[in-house]
Structures are given as structure tokens and as C-alpha cells.
C-alpha positions as CSV (number, residue, x, y, z in Angstrom):
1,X,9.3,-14.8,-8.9
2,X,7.8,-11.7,-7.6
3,X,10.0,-8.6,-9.4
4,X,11.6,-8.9,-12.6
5,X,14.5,-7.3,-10.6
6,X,15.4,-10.4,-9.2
7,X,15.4,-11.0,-5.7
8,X,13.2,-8.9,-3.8
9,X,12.2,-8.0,-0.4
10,X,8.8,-6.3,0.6
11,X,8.0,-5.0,4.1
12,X,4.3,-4.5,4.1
13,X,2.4,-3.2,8.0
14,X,-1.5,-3.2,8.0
15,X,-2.9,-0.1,10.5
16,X,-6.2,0.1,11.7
17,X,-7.6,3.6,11.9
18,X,-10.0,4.6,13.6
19,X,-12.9,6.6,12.0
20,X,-12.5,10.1,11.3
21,X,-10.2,12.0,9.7
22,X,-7.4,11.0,8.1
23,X,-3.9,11.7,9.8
24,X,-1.8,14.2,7.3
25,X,0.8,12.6,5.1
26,X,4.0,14.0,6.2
27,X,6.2,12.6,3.2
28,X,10.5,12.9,2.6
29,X,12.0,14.6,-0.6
30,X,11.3,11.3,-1.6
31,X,7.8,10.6,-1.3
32,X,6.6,14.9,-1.7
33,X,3.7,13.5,-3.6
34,X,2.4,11.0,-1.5
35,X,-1.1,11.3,-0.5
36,X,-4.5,9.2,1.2
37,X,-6.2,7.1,-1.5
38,X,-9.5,5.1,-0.7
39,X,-8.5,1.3,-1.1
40,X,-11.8,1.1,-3.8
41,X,-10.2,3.4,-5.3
42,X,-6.9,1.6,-6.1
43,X,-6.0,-0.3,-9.3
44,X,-3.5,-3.2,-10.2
45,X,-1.8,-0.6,-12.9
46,X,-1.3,2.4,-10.6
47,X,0.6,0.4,-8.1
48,X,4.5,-1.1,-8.9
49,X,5.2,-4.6,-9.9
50,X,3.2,-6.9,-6.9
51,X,2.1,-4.3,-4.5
52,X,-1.6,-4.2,-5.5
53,X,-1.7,-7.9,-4.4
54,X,0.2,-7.9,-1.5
55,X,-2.8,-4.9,-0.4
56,X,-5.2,-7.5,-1.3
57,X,-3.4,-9.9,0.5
58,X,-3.1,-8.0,3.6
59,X,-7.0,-7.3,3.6
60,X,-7.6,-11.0,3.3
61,X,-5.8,-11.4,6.3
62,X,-7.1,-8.4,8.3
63,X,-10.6,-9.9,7.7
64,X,-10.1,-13.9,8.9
């Protein structure tokens, strides 16, 4: 019951940086406006359809 598209499947990877700087976003035709946001920074309604939770989720995890 995740998208109203029906059935749906999600890869989602976790990455651990290390402090610094931010590596640059190197983006295809497809993602051209893809940049670095700060995870406080992120809302439910900027995000599609479940992926604000599965962030959440995946920072739950990362801190057990």
C-alpha cells in the first residue's frame, strides 16, 4: 500500500560521509537539478509519495 501506482519497488542506500565538504552532485539529463539538501531541512511534501519516511526510516536504523 505504499504508491497509489500500484505495486512498487524502492531501492534506498544509506552513506556515511565523512565531515567536510560535500562531494559535487554529478546528475543525468534526468536529474540536471539535483542538488545537497541538509536532512533538517527536508519536508514530507517536497519529497514523492513515501520517500520522506523511508529517509526517516533509514536514520532510525543508522542510529540503533
Amino acid at each position: 500500500h505504499r504508491s497509489s501506482r500500484g505495486r512498487t519497488i524502492t531501492h534506498a542506500y544509506l552513506y556515511h560521509l565523512p565531515p567536510g565538504e560535500l562531494p559535487e552532485v554529478r546528475a543525468a539529463s534526468d536529474a540536471k537539478k539535483a542538488v545537497w539538501w541538509p536532512l533538517s531541512d527536508v519536508r514530507e511534501d517536497m519529497m514523492f509519495e513515501d520517500h520522506f519516511h523511508i529517509i526517516h526510516r533509514l536514520r532510525a536504523m543508522a542510529a540503533e
